[in-house]
Structure formats: C-alpha cells, structure tokens
LOMARBA-324354 format. One record per residue (C-alpha): x, z, y. Coordinates in Angstrom, 1 decimal. Layout:
<zagu c1="X" c3="Z" c2="Y"/>
...
***
This chain:
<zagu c1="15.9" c3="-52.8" c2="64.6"/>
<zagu c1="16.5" c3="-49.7" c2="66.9"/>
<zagu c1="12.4" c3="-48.7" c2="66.1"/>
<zagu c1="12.9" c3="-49.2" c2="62.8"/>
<zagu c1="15.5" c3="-47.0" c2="62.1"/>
<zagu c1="13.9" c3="-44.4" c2="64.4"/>
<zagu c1="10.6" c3="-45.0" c2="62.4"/>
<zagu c1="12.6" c3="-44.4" c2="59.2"/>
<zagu c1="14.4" c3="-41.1" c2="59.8"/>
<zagu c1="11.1" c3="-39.4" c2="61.2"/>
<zagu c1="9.5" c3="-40.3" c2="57.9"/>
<zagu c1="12.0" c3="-38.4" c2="56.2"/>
<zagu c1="12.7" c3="-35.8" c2="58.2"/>
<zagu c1="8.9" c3="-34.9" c2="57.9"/>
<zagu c1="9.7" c3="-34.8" c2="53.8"/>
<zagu c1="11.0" c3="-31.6" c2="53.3"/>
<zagu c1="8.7" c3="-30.1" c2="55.5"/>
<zagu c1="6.1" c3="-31.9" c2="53.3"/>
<zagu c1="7.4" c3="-30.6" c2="50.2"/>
<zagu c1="7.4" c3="-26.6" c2="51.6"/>
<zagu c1="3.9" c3="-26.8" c2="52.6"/>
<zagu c1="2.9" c3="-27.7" c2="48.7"/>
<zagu c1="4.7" c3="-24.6" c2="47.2"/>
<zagu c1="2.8" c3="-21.5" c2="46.4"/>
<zagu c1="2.8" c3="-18.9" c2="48.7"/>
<zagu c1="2.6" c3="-14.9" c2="47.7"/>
<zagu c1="-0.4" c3="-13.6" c2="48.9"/>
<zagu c1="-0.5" c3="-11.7" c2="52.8"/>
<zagu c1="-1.3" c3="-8.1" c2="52.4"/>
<zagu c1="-2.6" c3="-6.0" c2="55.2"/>
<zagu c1="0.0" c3="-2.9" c2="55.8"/>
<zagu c1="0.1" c3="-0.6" c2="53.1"/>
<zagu c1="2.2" c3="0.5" c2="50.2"/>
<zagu c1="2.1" c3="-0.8" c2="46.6"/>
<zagu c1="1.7" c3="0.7" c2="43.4"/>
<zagu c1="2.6" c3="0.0" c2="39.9"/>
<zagu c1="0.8" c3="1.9" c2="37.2"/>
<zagu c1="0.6" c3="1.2" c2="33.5"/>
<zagu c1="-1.9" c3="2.9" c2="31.4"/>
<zagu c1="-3.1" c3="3.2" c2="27.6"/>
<zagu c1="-6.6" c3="3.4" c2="27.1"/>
<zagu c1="-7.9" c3="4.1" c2="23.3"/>
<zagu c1="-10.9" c3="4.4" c2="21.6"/>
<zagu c1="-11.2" c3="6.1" c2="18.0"/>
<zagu c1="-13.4" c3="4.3" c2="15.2"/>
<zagu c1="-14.4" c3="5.5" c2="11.6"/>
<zagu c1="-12.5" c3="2.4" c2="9.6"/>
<zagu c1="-15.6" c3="0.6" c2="8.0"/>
<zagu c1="-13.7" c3="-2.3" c2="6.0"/>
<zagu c1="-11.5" c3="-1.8" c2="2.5"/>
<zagu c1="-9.1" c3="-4.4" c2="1.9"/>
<zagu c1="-7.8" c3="-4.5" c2="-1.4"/>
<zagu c1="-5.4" c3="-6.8" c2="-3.8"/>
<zagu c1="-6.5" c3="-6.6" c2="-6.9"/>
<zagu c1="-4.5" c3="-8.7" c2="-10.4"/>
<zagu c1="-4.6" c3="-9.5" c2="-14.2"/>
<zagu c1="-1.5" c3="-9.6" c2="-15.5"/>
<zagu c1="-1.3" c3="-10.6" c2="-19.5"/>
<zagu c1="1.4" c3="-11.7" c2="-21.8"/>
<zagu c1="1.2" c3="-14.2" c2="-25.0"/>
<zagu c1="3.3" c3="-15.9" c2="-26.8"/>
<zagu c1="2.7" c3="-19.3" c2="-25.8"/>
<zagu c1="2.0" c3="-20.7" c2="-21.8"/>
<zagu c1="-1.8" c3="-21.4" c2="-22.6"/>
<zagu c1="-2.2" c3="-18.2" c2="-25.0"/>
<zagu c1="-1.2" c3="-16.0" c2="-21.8"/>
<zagu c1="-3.2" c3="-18.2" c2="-19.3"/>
<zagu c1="-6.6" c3="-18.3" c2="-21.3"/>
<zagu c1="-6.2" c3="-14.4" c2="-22.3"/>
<zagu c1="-5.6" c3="-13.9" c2="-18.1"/>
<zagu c1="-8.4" c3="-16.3" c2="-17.1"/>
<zagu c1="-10.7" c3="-14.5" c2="-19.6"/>
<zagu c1="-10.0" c3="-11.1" c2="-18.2"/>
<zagu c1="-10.1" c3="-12.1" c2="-14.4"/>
<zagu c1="-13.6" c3="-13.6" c2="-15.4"/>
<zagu c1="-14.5" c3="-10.0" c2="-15.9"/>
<zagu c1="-13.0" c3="-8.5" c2="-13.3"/>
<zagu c1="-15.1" c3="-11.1" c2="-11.0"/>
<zagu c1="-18.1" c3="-10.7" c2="-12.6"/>
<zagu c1="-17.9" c3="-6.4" c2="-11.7"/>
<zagu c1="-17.3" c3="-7.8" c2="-8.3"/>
<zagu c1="-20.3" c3="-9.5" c2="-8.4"/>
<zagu c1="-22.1" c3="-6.5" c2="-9.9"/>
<zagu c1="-21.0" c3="-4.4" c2="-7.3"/>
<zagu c1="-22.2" c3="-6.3" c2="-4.6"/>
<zagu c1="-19.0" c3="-8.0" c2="-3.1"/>
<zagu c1="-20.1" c3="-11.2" c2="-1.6"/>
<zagu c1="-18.6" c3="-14.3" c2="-2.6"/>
<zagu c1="-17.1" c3="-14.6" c2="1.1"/>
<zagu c1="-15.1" c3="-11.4" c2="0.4"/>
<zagu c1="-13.3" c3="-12.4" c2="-2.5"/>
<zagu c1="-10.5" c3="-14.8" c2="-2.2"/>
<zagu c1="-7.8" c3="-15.9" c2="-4.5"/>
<zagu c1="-4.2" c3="-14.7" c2="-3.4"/>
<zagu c1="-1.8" c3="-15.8" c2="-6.3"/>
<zagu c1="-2.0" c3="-17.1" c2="-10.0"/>
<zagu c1="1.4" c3="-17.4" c2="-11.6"/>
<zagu c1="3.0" c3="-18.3" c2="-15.0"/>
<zagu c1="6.4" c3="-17.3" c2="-15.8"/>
<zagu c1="8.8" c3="-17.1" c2="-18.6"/>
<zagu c1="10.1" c3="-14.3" c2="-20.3"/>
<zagu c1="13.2" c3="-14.2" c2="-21.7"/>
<zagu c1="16.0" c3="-12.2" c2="-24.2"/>
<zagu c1="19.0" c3="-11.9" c2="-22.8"/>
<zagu c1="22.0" c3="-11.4" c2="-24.9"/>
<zagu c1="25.6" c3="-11.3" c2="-24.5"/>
<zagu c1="27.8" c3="-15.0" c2="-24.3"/>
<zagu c1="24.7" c3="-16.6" c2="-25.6"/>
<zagu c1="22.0" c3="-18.7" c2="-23.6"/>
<zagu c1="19.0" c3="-16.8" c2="-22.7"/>
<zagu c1="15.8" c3="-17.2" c2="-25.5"/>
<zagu c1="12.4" c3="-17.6" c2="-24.3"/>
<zagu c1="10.4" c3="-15.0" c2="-25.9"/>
<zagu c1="6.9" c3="-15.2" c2="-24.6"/>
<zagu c1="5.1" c3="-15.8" c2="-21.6"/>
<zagu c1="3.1" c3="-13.5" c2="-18.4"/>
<zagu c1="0.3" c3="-14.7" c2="-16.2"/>
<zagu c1="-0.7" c3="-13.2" c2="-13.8"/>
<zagu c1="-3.9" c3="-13.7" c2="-10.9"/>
<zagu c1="-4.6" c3="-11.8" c2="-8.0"/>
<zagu c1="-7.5" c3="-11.7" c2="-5.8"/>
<zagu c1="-7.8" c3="-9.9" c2="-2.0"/>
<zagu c1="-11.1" c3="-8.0" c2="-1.9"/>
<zagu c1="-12.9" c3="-6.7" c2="1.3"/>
<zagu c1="-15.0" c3="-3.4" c2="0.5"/>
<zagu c1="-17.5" c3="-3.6" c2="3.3"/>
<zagu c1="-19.1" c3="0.0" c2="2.5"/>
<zagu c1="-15.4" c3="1.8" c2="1.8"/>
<zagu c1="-17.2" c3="5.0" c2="0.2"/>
<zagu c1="-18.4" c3="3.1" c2="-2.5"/>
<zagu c1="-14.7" c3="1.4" c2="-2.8"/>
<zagu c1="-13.2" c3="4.2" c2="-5.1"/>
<zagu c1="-15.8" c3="3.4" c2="-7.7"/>
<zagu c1="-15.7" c3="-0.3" c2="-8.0"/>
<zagu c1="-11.9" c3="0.2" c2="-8.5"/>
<zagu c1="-12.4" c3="2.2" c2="-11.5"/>
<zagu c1="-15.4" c3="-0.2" c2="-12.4"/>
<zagu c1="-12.6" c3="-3.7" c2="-11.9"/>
<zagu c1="-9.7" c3="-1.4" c2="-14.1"/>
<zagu c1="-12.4" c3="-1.1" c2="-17.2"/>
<zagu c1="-13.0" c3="-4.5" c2="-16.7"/>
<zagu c1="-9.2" c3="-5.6" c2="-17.2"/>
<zagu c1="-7.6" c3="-5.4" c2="-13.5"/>
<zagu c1="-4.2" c3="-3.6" c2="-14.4"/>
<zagu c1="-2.8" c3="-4.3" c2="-10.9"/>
<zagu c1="-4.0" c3="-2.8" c2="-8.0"/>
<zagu c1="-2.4" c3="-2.6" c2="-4.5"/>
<zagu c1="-4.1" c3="-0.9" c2="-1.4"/>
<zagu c1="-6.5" c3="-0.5" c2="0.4"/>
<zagu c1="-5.8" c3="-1.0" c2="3.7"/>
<zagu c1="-8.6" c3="0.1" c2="6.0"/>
<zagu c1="-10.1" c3="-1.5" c2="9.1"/>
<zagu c1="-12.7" c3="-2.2" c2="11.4"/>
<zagu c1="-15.5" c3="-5.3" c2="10.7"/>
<zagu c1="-16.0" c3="-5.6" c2="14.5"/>
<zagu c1="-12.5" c3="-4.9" c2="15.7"/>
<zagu c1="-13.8" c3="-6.5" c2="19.8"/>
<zagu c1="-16.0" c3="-4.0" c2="21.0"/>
<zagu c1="-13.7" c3="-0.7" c2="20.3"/>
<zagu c1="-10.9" c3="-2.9" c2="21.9"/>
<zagu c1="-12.7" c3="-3.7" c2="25.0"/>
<zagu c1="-13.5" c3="0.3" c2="25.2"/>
<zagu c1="-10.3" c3="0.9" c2="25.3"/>
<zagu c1="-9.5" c3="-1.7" c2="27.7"/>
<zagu c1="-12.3" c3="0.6" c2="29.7"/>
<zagu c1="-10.2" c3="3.2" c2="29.0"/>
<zagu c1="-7.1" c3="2.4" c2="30.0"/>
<zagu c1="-8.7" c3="1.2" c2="33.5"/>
<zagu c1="-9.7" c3="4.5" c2="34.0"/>
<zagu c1="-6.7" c3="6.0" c2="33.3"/>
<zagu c1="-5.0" c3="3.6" c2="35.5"/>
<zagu c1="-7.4" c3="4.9" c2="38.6"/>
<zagu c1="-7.1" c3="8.1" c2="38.0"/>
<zagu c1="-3.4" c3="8.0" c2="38.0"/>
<zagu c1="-3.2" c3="6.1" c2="40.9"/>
<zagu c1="-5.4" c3="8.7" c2="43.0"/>
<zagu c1="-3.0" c3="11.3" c2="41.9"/>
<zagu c1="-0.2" c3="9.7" c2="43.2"/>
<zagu c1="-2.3" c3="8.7" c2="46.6"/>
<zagu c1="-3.3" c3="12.2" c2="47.2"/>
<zagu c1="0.5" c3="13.3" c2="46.3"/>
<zagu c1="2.2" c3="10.8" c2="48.6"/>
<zagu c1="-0.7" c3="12.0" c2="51.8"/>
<zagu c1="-2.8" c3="8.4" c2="51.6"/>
<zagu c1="-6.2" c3="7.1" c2="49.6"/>
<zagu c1="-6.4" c3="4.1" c2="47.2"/>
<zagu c1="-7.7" c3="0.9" c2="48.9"/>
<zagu c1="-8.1" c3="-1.5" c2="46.1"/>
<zagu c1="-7.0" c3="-3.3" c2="43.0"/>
<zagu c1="-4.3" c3="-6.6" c2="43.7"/>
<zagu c1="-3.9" c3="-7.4" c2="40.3"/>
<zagu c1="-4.3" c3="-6.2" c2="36.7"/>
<zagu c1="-3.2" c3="-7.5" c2="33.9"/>
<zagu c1="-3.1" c3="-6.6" c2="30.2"/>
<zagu c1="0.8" c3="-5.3" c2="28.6"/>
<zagu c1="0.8" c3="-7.2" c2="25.5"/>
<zagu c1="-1.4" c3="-7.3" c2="22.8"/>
<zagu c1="-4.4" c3="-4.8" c2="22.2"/>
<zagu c1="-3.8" c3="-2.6" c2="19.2"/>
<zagu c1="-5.7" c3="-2.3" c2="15.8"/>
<zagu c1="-3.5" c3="-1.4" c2="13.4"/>
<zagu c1="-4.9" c3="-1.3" c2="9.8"/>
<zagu c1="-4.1" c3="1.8" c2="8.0"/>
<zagu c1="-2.6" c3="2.0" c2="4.5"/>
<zagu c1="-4.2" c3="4.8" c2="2.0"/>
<zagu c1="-3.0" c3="6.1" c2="-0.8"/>
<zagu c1="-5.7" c3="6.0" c2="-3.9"/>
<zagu c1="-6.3" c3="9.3" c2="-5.3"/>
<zagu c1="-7.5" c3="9.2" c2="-8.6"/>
<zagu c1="-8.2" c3="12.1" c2="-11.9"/>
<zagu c1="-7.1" c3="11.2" c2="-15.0"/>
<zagu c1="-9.0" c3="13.7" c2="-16.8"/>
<zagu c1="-12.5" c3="13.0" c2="-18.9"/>
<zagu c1="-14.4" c3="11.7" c2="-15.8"/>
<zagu c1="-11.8" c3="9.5" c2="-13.7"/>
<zagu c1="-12.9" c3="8.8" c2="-10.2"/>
<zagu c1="-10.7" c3="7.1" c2="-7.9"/>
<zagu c1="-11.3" c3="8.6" c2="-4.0"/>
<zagu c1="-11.0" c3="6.7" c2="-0.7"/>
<zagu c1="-10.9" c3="8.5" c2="2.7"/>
<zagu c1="-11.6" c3="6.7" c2="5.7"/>
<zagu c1="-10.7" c3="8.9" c2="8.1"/>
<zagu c1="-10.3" c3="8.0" c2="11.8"/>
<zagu c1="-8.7" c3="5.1" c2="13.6"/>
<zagu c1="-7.4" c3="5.0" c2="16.8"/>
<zagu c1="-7.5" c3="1.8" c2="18.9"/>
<zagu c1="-5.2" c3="1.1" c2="21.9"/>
<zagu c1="-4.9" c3="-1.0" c2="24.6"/>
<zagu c1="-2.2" c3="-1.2" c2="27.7"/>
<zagu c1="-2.8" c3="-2.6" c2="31.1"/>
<zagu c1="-0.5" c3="-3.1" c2="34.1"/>
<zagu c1="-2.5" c3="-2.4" c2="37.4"/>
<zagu c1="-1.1" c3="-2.8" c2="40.9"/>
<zagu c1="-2.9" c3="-0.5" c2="43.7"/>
<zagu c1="-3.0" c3="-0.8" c2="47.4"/>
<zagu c1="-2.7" c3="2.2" c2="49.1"/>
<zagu c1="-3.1" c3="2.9" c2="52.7"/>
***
C-alpha cells in the first residue's frame, strides 16, 4: 500500500513540471539591445482602371409602360458599351428598380400618378483616356444618370509589394540612424511584420465636361500613391 501511494504522488508531482516544459518559450537572444521601428514604404502608380455607375431612369404612366421604355433605352446604352469596346466581363448590373409616384394632397390619401424605373450598371474603363468619350457616347444613347469614376489600378499586387520594398528600406535605414546615434551597429532582423492592411485607395474624380457646340467630357488620371506599413524589430549590438 505504502509503494503505491509513493508511486502515485511522484506521478503527479512530475505533472506540472510536465505541463511547463510544453509551453512556448520566447526566444534567447545573445546580449544586445532591441529596437522597434515602424516604417511606410509607397510606390506611386498612374491609375489605369475607370470605374463608373452608369443608369436609365424613365417614367410612364403605367408599371410596364415605364419598364419597357427603361429596358429599351438601357438596350442602347449596352449596345455603345459594346461599341466601345467594354468587354462583357466589365459590365455588371448594380440595380433595376420600379417605384411608385405619388400626389400628395392635404387630409386626403396619397394618388398614384405614374410610375419610374430605373437600371444601373457598374462599368470598368480599362483604357481611362478613352473613358470621357464613351460617357458622352452612353448619355446620347439614353444614360441620364451617371456617378463617378473612381480610378484604380488593374494589377493593384506588384505596386503593393514595392512598397512593402519600400517600407523595408525605410525601416533599415532608420534603424542605422539610430545605431550610429546610440554608438553601436545593426546586427540583424528578429521579426517583421506588416501594420495592418496595405493601402490602395481608389480615387474619386470629378467629370469635367463643356456644354457648348462640341461637348467632351475629360478624365484625368493623375497619380496614385500606394502605401504600405511594416513593424520591424532590430538587434543591435
């Protein structure tokens, strides 16, 4: 009985001893001082994608008479699409809606007068110079809603990943100031890591357009900057 119990409280006292050796341990570092730098790195890009909403919105008398009269016009405005170039794969429906419209009139119920439909598409302009004409092109065609562009980049990955590059670079450089500042040289990189989520914001433009005998709508691209943030932790020594 005596071994028993003996045999039992070795066997758990060698449990929590057990359970330390399975957790995690930080990593050993070699004498030196840490240090903790956050950089932005960007890279600029000429936006090479328009995105655009374009609608139909038309009113009859009847639900089917404003419908039909939309459907008709948005065939148009699809077929200019077409015209123009736009793939299929860059046109996509957004909305279609049908709603009442009503008279309104004191202490009386409102009176339907008529109905508006209305059907809007998102476009993606691949070559954005050419998306200032095809705009006045879709409006003579019976768009009479319009809402954009927003300009961005096809191939958003590569002008992120030079500005993770960048940022890098900046956090070296940063860190070399501080080591020549503080009297010691960097050793190495313990750990990076990236501070959120890399940046590529889409930039809203405002449609300039003449309304004199030869109406041309103009689209700037401009430039685009890129950004991306990274947390980098040196040893120095």
């Amino acid at each position: 009985m005596m071994r028993m119990m003996t045999a039992t409280l070795v066997a758990t006292a060698a449990l929590p001893s057990m359970a330390v050796a399975q957790q995690p341990q930080p990593p050993v570092l070699t004498d030196g001082t840490l240090l903790d730098v956050v950089a932005e790195g960007r890279s600029v890009r000429t936006p090479d994608l328009a995105t655009i909403d374009a609608g139909v919105v038309t009113q009859g008398a009847g639900a089917a008479e404003a419908l039909s009269a939309n459907a008709a016009r948005m065939d148009r405005v699809l077929a200019a699409l077409k015209r123009a170039g736009v793939a299929d794969r860059d046109v996509r429906t957004a909305t279609i809606s049908l709603q009442p419209q009503y008279r309104y009139g004191e202490n009386v119920p409102p009176v339907i007068t008529g109905y508006q439909a209305s059907n809007r598409v998102t476009v993606r302009f691949r070559e954005v110079a050419q998306s200032g004409a095809i705009l006045d092109a879709l409006v003579k065609e019976g768009a009479n809603q319009i809402d954009g562009p927003t300009l961005g980049l096809a191939n958003a990955d590569a002008a992120l990943d030079e500005a993770r590059m960048d940022a890098i670079a900046r956090a070296r450089a940063r860190a070399e100031l501080y080591a020549k500042a503080a009297g010691l040289r960097v050793e190495r990189i313990v750990s990076i890591g990236e501070g959120g989520a890399a940046d590529v914001k889409p930039m809203p433009v405002a449609m300039m357009a003449r309304m004199d005998a030869a109406p041309a709508t103009k689209i700037a691209a401009g430039e685009q900057d890129v950004t991306a943030t990274v947390n980098v932790r040196f040893l120095l020594k």
